[in-house]
TIVO-477574 format. One record per residue (C-alpha): residue number from 1; residue in three letters; z, x, y. Coordinates in Angstrom, 3 decimals. Layout:
+-----+---------+----------+----------+----------+
! num ! residuo !       pz !       px !       py !
+-----+---------+----------+----------+----------+
! NUM !     ALA !        Z !        X !        Y !
...
+-----+---------+----------+----------+----------+
This chain:
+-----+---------+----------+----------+----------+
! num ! residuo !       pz !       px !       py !
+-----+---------+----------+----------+----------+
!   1 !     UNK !   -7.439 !  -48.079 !   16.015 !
!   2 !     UNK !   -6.912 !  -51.067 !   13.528 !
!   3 !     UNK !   -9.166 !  -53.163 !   12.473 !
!   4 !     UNK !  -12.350 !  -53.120 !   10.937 !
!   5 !     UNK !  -13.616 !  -49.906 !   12.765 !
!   6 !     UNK !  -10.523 !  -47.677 !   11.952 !
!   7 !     UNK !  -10.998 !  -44.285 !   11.370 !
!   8 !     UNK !  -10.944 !  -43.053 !    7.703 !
!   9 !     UNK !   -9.239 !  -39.170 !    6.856 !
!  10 !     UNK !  -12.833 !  -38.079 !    6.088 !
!  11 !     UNK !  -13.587 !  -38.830 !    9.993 !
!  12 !     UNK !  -10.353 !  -37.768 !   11.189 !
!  13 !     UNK !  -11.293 !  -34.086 !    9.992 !
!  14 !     UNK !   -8.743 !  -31.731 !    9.119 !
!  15 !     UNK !   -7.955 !  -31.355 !    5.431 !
!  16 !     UNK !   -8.146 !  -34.083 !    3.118 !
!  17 !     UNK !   -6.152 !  -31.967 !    0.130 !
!  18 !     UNK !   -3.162 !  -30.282 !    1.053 !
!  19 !     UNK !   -3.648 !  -27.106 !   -1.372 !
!  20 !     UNK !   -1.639 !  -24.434 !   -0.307 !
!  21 !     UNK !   -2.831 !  -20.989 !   -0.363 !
!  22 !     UNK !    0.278 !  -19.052 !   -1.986 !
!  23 !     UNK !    2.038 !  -20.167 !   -4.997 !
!  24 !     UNK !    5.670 !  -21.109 !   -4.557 !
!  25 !     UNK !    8.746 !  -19.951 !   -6.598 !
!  26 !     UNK !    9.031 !  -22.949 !   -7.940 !
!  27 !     UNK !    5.471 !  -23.590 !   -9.385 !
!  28 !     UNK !    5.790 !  -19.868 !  -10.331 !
!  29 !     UNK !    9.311 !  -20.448 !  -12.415 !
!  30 !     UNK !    6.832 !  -23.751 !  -13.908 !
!  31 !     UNK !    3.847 !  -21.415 !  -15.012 !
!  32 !     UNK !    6.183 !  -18.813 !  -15.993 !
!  33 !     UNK !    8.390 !  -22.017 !  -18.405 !
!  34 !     UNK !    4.811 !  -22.977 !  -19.885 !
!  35 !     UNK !    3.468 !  -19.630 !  -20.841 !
!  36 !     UNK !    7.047 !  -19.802 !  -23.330 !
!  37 !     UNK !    6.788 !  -22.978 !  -23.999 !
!  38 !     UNK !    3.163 !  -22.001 !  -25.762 !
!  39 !     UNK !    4.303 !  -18.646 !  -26.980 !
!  40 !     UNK !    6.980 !  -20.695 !  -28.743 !
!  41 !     UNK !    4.574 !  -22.891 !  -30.467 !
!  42 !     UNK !    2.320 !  -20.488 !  -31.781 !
!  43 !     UNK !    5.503 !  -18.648 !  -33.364 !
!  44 !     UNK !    6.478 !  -21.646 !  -35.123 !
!  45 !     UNK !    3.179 !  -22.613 !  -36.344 !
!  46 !     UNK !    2.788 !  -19.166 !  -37.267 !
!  47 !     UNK !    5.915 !  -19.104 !  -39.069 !
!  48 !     UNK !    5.388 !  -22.615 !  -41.403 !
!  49 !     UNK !    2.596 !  -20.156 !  -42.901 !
!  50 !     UNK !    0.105 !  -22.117 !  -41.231 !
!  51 !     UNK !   -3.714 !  -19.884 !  -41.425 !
!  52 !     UNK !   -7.012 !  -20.649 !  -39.438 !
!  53 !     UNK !   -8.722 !  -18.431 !  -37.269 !
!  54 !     UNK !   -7.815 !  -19.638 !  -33.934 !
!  55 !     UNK !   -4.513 !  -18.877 !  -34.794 !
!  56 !     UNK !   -5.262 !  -15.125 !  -35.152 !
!  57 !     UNK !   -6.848 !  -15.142 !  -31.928 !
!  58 !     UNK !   -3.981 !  -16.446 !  -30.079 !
!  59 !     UNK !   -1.398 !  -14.334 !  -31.882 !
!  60 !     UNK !   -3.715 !  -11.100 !  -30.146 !
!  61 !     UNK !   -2.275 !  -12.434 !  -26.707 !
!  62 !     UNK !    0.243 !  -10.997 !  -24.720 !
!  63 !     UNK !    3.613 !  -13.023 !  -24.945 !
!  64 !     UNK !    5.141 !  -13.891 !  -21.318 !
!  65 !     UNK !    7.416 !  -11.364 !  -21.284 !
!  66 !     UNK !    4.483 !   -8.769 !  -21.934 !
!  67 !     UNK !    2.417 !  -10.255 !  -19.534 !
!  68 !     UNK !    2.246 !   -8.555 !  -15.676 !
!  69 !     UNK !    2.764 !  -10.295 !  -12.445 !
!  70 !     UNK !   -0.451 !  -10.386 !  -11.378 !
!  71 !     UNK !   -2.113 !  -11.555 !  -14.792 !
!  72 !     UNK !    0.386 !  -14.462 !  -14.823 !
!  73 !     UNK !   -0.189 !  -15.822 !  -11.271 !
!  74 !     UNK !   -3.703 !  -14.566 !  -10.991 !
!  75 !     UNK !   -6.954 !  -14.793 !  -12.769 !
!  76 !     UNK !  -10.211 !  -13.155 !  -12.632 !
!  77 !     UNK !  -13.076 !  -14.590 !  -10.721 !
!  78 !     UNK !  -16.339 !  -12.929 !   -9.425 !
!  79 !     UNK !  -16.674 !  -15.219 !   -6.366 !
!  80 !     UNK !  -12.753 !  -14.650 !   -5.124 !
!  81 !     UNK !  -11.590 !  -11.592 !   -2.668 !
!  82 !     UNK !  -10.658 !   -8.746 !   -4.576 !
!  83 !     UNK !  -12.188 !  -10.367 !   -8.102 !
!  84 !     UNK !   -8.862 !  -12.380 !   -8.236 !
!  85 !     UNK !   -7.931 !  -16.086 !   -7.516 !
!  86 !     UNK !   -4.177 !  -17.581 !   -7.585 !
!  87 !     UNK !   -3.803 !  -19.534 !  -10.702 !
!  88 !     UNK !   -3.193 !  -22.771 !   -8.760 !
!  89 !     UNK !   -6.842 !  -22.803 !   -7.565 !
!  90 !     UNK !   -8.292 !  -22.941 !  -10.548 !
!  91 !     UNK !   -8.723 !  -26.603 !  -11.803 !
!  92 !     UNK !   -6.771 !  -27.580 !  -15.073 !
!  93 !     UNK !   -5.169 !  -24.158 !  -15.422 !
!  94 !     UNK !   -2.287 !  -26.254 !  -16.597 !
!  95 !     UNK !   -5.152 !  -26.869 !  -20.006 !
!  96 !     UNK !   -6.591 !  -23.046 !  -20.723 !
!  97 !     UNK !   -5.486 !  -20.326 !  -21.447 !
!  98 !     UNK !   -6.048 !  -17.593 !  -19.241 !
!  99 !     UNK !   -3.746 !  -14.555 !  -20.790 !
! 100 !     UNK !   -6.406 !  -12.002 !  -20.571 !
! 101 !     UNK !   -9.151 !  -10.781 !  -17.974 !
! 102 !     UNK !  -12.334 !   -8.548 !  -18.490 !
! 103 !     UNK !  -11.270 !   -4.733 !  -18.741 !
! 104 !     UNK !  -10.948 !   -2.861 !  -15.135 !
! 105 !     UNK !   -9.538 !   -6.456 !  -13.608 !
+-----+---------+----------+----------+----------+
C-alpha cells in the first residue's frame, strides 16, 4: 500500500472531482450576491455618464430582481436534459454573463 507501487486516485476509481449535482443555498445566496454586485456596477458606470456600446448592451439585461429562478441557477445548453444545465456545471460561470437564453428556453 506504501511505497513505490501505491495506488494513485486515478486507479482507485471512483470520482476524482467531487462536483455535486444540485446547487446549495449557499452557492445560490453567492450567485444570487454577484448578479447585484454587477447590476450595481453597471448603474454606477452608467450614472458617471460613461457611453460605449457594450454598455448599452448590458443595460438591455434583466436586473436580479427581474430575473426568474430558473434563468438564475440554470442556463441553456443543447447537450443537457431538458435543454438546461445548473449554473455550477458550467466552467467559469463565475466570468460570463449568462442573463439571457435563446427564446422558447
Amino acid at each position: 500500500m506504501f511505497g513505490a507501487f501505491r495506488p494513485s486516485p486515478i486507479s482507485m476509481g471512483g470520482l476524482l472531482w467531487k462536483n455535486p449535482w444540485r446547487m446549495s443555498s449557499s452557492r445560490k445566496f453567492r450567485v444570487r450576491e454577484r448578479l447585484r454586485n454587477v447590476d450595481e456596477v453597471i448603474s454606477t458606470i452608467r450614472s458617471s455618464g460613461v457611453q460605449c456600446h457594450s454598455l448599452d448592451r448590458l443595460s438591455l439585461l434583466p436586473t436580479e430582481a427581474e430575473m426568474e429562478a430558473r434563468d438564475k441557477y440554470t442556463t441553456f445548453s443543447r447537450k443537457g436534459k431538458d435543454f438546461r444545465k445548473s449554473v455550477h456545471k458550467v466552467p467559469k460561470f463565475t466570468r460570463l454573463t449568462m442573463r439571457t437564453n435563446p427564446r422558447g428556453f
